[in-house]
DRENDO-1510 file (C-alpha; in Angstrom, 1 decimal, always signed):
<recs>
REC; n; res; u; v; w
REC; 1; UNK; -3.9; -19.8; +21.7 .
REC; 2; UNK; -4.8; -17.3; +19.2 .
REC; 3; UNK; -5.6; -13.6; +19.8 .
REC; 4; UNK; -7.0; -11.3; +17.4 .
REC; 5; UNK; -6.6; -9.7; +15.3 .
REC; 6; UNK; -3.7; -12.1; +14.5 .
REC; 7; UNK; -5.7; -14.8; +14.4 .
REC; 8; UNK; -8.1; -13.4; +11.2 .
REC; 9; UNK; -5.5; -13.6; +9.1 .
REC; 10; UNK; -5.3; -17.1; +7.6 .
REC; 11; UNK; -4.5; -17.1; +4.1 .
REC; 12; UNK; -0.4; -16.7; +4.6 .
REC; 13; UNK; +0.1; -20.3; +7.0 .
REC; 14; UNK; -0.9; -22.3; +4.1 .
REC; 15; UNK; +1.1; -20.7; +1.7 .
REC; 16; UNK; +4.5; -20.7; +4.1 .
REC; 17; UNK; +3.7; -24.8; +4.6 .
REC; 18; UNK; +3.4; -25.0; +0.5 .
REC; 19; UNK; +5.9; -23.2; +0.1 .
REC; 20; UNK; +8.3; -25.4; +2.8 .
REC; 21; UNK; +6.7; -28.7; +1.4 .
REC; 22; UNK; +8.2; -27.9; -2.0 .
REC; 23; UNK; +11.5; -25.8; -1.1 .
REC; 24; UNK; +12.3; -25.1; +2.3 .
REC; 25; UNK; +11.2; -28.5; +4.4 .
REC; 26; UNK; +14.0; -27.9; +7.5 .
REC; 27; UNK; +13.8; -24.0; +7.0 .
REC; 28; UNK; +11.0; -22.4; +8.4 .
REC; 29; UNK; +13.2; -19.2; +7.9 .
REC; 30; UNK; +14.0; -19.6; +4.4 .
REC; 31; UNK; +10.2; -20.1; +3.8 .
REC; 32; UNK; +9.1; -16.8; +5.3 .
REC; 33; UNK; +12.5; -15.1; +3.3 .
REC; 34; UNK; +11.6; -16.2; -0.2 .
REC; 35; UNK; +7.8; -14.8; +0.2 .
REC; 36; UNK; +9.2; -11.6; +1.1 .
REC; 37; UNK; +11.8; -11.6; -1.7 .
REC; 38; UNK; +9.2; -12.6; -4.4 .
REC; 39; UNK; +6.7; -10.0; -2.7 .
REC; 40; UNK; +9.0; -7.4; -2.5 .
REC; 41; UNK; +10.2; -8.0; -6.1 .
REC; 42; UNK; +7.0; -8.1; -7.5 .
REC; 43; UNK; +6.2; -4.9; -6.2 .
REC; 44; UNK; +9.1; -3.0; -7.0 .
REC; 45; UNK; +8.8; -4.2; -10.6 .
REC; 46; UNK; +5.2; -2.8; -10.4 .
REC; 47; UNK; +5.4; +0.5; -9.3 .
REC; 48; UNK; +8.3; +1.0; -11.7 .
REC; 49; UNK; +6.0; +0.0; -14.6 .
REC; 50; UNK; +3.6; +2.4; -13.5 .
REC; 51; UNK; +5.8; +4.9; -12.9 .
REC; 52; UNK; +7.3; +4.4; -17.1 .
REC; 53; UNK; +3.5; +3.9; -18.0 .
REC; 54; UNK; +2.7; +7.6; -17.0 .
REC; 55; UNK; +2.1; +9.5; -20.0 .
REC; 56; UNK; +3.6; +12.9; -18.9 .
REC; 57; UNK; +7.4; +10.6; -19.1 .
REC; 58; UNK; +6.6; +9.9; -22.9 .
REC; 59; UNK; +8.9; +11.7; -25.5 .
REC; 60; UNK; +11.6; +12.0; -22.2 .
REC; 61; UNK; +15.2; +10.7; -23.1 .
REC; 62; UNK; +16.1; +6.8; -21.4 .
REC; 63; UNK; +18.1; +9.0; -18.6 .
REC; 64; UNK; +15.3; +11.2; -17.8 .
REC; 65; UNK; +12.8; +8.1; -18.0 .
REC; 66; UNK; +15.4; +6.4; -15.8 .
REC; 67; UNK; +15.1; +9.1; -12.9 .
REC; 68; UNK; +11.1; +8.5; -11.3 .
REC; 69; UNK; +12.8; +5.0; -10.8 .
REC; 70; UNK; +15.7; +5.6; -9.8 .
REC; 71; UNK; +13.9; +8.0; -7.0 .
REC; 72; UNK; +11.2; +5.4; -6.4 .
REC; 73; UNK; +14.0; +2.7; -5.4 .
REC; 74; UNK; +16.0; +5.2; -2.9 .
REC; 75; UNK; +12.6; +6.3; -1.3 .
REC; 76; UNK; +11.8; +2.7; -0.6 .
REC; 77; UNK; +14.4; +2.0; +1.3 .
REC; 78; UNK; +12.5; +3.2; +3.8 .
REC; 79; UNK; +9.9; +0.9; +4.3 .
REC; 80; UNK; +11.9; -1.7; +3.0 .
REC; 81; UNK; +14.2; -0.8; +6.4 .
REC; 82; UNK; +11.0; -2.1; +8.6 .
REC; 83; UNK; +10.2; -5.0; +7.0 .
REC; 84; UNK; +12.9; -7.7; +8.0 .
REC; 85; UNK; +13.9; -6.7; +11.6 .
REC; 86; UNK; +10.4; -6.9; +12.7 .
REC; 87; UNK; +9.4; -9.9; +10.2 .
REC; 88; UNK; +5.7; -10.6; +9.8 .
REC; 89; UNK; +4.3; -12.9; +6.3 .
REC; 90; UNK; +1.3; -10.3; +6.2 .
REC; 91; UNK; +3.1; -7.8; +5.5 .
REC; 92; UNK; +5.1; -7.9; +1.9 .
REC; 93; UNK; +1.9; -10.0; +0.5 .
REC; 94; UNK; +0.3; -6.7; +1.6 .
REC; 95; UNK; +2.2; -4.6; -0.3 .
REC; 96; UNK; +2.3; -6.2; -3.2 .
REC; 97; UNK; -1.8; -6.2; -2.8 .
REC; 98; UNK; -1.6; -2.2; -3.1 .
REC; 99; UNK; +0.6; -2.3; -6.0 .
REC; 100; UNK; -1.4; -4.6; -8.1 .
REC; 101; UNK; -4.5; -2.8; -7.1 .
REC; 102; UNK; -3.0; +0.7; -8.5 .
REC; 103; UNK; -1.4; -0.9; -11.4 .
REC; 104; UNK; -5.0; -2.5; -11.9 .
REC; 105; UNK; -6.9; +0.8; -11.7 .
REC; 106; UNK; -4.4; +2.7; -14.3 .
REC; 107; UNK; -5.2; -0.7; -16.7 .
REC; 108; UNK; -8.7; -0.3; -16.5 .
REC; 109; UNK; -9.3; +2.4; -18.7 .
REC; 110; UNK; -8.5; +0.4; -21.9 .
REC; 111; UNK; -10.1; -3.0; -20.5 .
REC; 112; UNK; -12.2; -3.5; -17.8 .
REC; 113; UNK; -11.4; -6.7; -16.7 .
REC; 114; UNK; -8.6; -5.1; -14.6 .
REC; 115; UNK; -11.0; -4.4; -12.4 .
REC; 116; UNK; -12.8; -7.8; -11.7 .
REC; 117; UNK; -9.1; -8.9; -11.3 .
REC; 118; UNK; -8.9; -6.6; -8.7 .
REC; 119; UNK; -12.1; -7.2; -6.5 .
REC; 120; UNK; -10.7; -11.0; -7.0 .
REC; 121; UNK; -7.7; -9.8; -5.4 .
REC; 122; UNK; -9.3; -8.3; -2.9 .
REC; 123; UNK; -11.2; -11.6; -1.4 .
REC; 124; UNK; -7.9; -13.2; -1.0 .
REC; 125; UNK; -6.4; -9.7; +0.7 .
REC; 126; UNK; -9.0; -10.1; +2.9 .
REC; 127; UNK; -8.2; -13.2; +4.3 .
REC; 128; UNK; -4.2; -11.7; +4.2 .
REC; 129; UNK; -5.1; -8.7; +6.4 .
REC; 130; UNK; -8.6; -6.9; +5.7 .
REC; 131; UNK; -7.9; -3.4; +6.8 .
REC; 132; UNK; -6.0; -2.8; +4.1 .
REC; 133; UNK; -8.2; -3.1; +1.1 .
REC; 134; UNK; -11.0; -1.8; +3.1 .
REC; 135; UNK; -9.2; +2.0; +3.6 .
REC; 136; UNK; -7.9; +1.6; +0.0 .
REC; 137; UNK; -11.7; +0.7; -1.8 .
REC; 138; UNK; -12.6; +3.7; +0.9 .
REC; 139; UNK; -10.0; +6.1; -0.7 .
REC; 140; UNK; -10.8; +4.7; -4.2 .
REC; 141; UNK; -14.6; +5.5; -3.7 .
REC; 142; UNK; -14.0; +8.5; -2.4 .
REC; 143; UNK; -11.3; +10.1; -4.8 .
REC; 144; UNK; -14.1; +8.8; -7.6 .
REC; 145; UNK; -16.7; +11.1; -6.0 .
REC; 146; UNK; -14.3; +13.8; -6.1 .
REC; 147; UNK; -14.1; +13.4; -9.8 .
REC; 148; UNK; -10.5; +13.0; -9.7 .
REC; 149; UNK; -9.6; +10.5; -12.0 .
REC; 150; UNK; -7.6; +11.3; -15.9 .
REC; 151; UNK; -7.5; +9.8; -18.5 .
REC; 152; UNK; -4.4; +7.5; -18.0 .
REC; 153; UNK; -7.0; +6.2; -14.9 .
REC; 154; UNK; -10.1; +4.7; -14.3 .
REC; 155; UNK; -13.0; +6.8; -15.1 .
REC; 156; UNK; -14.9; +8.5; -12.3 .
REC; 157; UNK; -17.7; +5.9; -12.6 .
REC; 158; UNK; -15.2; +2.8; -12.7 .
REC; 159; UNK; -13.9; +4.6; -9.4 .
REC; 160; UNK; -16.9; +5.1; -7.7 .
REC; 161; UNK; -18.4; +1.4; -8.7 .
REC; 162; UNK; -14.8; -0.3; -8.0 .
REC; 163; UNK; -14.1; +1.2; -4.8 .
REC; 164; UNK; -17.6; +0.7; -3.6 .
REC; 165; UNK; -17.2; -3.2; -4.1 .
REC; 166; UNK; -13.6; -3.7; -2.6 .
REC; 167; UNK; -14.8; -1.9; +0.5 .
REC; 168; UNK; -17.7; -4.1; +1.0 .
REC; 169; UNK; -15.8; -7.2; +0.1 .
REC; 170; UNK; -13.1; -6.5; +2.6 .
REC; 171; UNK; -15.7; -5.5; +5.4 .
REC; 172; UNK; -18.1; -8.5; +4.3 .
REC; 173; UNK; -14.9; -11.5; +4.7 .
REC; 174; UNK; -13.7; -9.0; +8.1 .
REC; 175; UNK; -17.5; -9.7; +9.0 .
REC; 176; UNK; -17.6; -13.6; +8.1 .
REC; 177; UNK; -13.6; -13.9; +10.0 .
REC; 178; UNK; -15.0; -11.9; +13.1 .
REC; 179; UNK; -18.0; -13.0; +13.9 .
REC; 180; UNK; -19.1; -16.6; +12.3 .
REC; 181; UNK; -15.7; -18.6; +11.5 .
REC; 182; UNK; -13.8; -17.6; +14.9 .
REC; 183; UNK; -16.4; -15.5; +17.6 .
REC; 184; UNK; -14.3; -16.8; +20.2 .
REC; 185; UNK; -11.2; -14.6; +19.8 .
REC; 186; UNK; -10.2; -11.9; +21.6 .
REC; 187; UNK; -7.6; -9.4; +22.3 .
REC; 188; UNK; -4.3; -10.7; +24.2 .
REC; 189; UNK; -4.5; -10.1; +28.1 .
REC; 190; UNK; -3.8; -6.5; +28.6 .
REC; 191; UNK; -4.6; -5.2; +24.8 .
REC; 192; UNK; -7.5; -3.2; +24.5 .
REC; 193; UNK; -8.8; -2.3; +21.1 .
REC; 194; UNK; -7.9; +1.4; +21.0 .
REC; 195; UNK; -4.5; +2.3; +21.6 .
REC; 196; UNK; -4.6; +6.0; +21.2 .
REC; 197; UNK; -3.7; +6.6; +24.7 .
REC; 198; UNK; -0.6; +4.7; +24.3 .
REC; 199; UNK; +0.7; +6.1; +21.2 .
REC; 200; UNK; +1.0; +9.6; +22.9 .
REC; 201; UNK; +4.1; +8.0; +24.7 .
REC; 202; UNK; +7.5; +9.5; +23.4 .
REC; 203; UNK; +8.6; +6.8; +21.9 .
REC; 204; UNK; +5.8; +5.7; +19.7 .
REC; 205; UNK; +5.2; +9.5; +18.8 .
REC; 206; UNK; +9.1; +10.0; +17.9 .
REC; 207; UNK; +8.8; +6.3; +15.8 .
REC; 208; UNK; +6.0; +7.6; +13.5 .
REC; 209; UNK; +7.7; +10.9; +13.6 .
REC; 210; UNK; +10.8; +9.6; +12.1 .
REC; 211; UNK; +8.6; +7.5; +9.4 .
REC; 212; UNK; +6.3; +10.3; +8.4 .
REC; 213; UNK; +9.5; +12.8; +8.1 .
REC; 214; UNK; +9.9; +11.7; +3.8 .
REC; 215; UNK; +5.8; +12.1; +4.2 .
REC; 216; UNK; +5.9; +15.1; +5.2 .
REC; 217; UNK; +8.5; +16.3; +3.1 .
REC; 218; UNK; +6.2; +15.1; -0.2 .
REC; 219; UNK; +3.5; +17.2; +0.9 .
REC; 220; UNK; +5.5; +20.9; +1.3 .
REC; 221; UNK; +7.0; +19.9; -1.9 .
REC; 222; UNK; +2.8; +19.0; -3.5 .
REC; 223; UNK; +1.7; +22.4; -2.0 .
REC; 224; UNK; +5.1; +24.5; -2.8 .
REC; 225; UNK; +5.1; +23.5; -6.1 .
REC; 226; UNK; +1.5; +23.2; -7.0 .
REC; 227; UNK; +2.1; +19.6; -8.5 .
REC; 228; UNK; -0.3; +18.1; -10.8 .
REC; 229; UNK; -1.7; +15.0; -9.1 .
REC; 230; UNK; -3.8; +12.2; -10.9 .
REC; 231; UNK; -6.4; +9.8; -9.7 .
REC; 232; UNK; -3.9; +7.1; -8.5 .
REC; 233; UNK; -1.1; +9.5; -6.7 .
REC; 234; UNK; -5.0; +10.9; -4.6 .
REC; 235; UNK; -6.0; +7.5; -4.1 .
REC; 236; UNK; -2.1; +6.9; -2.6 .
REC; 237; UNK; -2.5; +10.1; -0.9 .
REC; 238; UNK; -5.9; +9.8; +1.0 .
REC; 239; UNK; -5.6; +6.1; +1.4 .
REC; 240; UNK; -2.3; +6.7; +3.3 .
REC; 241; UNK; -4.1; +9.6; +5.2 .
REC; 242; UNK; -7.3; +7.1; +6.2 .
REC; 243; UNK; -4.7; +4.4; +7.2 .
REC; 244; UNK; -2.7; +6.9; +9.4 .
REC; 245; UNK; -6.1; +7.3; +11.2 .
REC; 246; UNK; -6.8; +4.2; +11.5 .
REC; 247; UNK; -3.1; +3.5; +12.8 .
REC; 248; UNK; -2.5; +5.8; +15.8 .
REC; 249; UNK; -6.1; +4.5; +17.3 .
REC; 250; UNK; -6.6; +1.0; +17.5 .
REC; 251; UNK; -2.7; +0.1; +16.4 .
REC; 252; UNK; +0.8; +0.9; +17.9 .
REC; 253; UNK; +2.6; +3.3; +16.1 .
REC; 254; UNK; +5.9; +2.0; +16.8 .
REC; 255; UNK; +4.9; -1.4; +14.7 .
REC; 256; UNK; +6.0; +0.6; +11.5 .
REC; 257; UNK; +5.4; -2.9; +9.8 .
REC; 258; UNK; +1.6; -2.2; +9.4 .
REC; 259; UNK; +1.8; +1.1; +7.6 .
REC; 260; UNK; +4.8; -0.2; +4.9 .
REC; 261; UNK; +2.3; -0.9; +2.1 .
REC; 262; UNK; +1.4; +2.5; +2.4 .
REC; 263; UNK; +4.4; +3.6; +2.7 .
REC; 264; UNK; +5.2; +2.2; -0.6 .
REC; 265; UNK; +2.7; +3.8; -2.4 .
REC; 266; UNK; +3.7; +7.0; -0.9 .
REC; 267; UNK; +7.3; +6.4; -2.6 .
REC; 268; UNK; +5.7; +6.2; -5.8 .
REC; 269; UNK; +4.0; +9.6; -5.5 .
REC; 270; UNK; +7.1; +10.8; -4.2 .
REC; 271; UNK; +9.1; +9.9; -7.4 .
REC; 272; UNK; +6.4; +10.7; -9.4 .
REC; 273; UNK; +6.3; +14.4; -8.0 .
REC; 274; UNK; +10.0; +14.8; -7.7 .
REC; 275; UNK; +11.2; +13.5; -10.9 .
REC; 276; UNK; +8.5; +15.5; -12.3 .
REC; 277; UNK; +9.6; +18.8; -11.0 .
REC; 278; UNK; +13.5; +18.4; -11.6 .
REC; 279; UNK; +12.8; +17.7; -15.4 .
REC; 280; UNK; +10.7; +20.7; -15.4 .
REC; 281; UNK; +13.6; +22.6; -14.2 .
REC; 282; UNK; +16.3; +20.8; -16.2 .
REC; 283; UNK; +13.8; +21.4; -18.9 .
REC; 284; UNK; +13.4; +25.2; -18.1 .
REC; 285; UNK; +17.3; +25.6; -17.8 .
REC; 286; UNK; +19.2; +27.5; -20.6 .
REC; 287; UNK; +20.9; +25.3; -22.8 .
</recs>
């Protein structure tokens, strides 16, 4: 039998049976291993574009260029570290979802077509695992009301309009899932929805704790240093925030699996703000 909210999230089944019709037929394993690998791959190669893409890196020597990656791919080895012990197929396809979606917004300025590609991405997310694209068109909306969005980025109107639609897409399919294609589901015996209670327990505190240390770190750096942050590292930043909500209180904090596409994007900032302030320095020292 099927519980919620598990049981919303149909778009990955058919893709694992494809997927072992073609490659893997004996292998249920190997199915679910070469989605994460292609997932996984695809979004490393993504954020790595976007992090050569940003124009501030332009002019930089190929070893300086070289270092936001380089950063990128030691900071992800974080997330990366909760996503195969505690397998789930929802959760590289997810990540990968994010990246596109940033890489989308950055591409929009010179041709808005990024953008429908995105909302169309966002109807098959939200059969993939809705919550997701509905905090990220939340953060998108709302970073394009604060007017934070450069030139490299979508303009603020493209923000506000863009994040206004992938919200309502994602809440419209969580809508159609919850309460006209399967009204029947419910939580497992014992689950209730909010789980705030529980994730004051030790060991779901010290979980998060230990997840949310490279977090925190970004932030004291952001605030020490007075880093300059674009539209896409705030739309990284307050959807990670909004998702942090919505994590500690109606999920368990010790499933670190549900927060890694975030936790992704949070890498990119990370590498972004890093990089950026040791070239400044190297930059600044005496030659």
């Amino acid at each position: 039998m099927r519980y919620a909210p598990g049981g919303y999230r149909i778009a990955i089944p058919p893709v694992l049976g494809l997927i072992r019709r073609l490659f893997t037929p004996r292998d249920a394993a190997a199915a679910f291993a070469g989605l994460d690998f292609v997932c996984v791959l695809g979004t490393l190669l993504i954020y790595c574009t976007i992090l050569q893409r940003r124009e501030r890196f332009k002019g930089l020597s190929t070893g300086q260029r070289l270092l936001p990656a380089a950063l990128f791919l030691a900071f992800v080895q974080i997330p990366l570290a909760w996503v195969t012990p505690w397998q789930r197929p929802e959760t590289t396809p997810t990540a990968l979802y994010v990246a596109a979606a940033l890489f989308c917004l950055i591409s929009s300025r010179r041709n808005r077509a990024w953008l429908i590609l995105l909302c169309a991405m966002t109807v098959w997310q939200s059969f993939v695992r809705s919550d997701v694209p509905a905090v990220l068109g939340l953060s998108i909306l709302l970073v394009g009301l604060l007017g934070r969005s450069p030139e490299e980025s979508a303009s603020r109107k493209q923000c506000i309009l863009c994040g206004a639609a992938v919200l309502v897409i994602a809440v419209a399919i969580q809508g159609y899932l919850q309460f006209v294609l399967f009204p029947h589901l419910t939580y497992s015996p014992g689950t209730t929805v909010m789980q705030w209670r529980n994730n004051l327990q030790r060991h779901n505190l010290v979980t998060a704790g230990i997840v949310l240390l490279p977090a925190a770190f970004l932030v004291a750096l952001v605030r020490v240093q007075g880093a300059a942050l674009d539209a896409v590292d705030w739309i990284a930043l307050v959807g990670s925030g909004l998702y942090l909500v919505l994590w500690y209180l109606v999920a368990n904090l010790a499933e670190v699996r549900l927060y890694v596409p975030f936790l992704f994007a949070l890498s990119l900032v990370a590498a972004r703000v890093l990089s950026a302030w040791l070239l400044d320095e190297q930059n600044a020292a005496p030659v």
